[in-house]
N, C-alpha and C positions, 0 to 999 in steps of 0.2 A: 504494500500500500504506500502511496508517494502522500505528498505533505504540503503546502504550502506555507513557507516561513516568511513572516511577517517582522519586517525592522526597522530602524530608522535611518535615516541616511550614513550619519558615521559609522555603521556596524553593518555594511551589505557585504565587503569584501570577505570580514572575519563571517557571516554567516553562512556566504555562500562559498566558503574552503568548509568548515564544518559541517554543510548538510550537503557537500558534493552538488551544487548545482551548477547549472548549464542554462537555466534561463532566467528573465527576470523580467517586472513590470514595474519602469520609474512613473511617480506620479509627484512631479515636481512644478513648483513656478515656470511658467514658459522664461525658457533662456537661463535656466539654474542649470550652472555648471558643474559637473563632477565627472570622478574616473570610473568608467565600467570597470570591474573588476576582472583580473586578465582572465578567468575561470569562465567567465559568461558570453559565451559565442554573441558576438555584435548582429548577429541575422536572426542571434533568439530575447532580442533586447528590446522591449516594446518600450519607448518614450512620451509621457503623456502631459502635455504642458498646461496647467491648471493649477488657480488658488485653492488652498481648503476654506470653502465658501459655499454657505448653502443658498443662495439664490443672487442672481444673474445682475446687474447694473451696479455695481460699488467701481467706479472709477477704469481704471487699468486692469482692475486683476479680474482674472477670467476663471469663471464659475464652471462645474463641469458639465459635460454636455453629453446627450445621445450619441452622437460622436465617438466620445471619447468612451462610453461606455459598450459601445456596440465595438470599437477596437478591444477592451478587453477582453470581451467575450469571444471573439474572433480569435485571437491570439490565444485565449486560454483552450478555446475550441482543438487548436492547434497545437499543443503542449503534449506531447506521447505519455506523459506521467513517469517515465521512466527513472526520474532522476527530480526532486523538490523544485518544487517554481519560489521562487523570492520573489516578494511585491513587496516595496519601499515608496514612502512619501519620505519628507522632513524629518518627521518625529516617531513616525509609528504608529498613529495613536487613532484616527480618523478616516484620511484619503486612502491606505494601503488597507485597513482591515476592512471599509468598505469591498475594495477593488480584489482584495480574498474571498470574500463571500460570494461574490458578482461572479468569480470565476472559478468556484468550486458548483455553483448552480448549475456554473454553465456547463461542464462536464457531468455533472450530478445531477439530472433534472430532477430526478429521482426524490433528491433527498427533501426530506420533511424541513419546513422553515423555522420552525419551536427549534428541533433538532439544532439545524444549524447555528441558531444563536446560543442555545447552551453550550454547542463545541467551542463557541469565538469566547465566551465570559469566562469557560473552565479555562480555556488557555491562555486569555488576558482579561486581569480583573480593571485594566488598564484603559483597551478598546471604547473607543467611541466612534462609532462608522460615522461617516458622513453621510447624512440624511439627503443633501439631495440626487448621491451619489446611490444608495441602497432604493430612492422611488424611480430613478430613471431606470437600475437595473430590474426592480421589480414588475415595471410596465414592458421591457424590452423582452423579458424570458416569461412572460405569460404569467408571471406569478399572481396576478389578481388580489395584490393586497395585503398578500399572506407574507413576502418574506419583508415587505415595511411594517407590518406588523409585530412583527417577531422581533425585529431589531430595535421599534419604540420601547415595546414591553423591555428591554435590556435597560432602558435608563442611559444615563450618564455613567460611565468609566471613572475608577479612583483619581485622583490628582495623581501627576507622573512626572518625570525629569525627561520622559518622552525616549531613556534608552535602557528601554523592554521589549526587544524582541521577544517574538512565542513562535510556536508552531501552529497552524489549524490544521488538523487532520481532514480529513476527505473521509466521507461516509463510507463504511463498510460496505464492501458488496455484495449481495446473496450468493452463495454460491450458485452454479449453473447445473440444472439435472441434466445426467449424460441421457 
C-alpha cells in the first residue's frame, strides 16, 4: 500500500529521501522559488501556483481554482502508486492536506468521506484543509457534498510551527475474488 506524505516546504527533500519518492505536488505562491529535490523526476513534478486563500478577489494573490484542482486530480490520476507521492505547500498545514485528500479521492473513488477525514486528523492533529480547495475538489469528483462535509465536521487543526509533516495513508483495498 503506497502513502501520501504531507510536509512543508523546508522538509520535502528530507521527506522524500525517507519515504523513497519519485513524485511530488508543489502548491506554492505563483513565482515561489525553491529546489526540486534531486530524488523527484522533474516530469513527475506537478507545480501549482496559488495563495492559501479561500475565496477569489484579495489583491495579487490568486485563490485556487478548478484549474488547479482538476491538474491535481489528473496528475494524481497518473501516479502508478508504486512509490509515496509528497504534496507540499508553505507550511503543511492547509493547501497540501487539502490537495492529499483531492488526490487520494481521486485514485480512491471508493473511499468513504467520514473515512477519509479520520485518516487526515489521526495523522495530523495539525491539518487544516483549505476549504475552498476541498468544495472545488468535492464538486469536481462527484462527491455531492459528502467529502466538504467531512472535512467541516474536522474543525480547525491545533496551533503549529507549520513543521509537521505526516503520512495519509490511502484506503485499504478489498481484496479481489479469484
Amino acid at each position: 500500500m503506497s502513502v501520501i506524505v504531507v510536509a512543508p516546504l523546508a522538509r520535502i527533500a528530507e521527506m522524500a529521501v525517507r519515504h523513497k519518492a519519485s513524485e511530488m505536488i508543489s502548491l506554492l505562491a505563483a513565482n515561489q522559488d525553491f529546489h526540486r529535490p534531486a530524488v523527484i523526476r522533474a516530469e513527475r513534478h506537478l507545480k501549482l501556483g496559488m495563495n492559501d486563500i479561500t475565496f477569489a478577489g484579495t489583491g495579487d494573490l490568486i485563490a485556487p481554482q478548478e484549474a488547479h484542482v482538476a491538474e491535481i486530480i489528473d496528475f494524481a490520476r497518473s501516479w502508478d502508486q508504486s512509490a509515496p507521492l509528497i504534496v507540499h505547500c508553505w507550511m503543511g498545514v492547509s493547501r497540501s492536506p487539502a490537495a492529499a485528500m483531492i488526490a487520494s479521492l481521486a485514485v480512491h473513488p471508493e473511499d468513504d468521506d467520514d473515512a477519509l477525514a479520520r485518516r487526515l486528523r489521526e495523522a495530523s492533529p495539525y491539518a487544516t484543509p483549505n476549504m475552498r480547495l476541498v468544495e472545488i475538489g468535492d464538486a469536481m469528483l462527484g462527491r455531492e457534498g459528502r467529502f466538504a462535509r467531512a472535512v467541516k465536521a474536522l474543525g480547525r487543526g491545533a496551533d503549529t510551527d507549520g513543521n509537521q509533516p505526516f503520512v495519509l495513508p490511502l484506503p485499504a483495498r478489498e481484496p479481489v475474488a479469484p
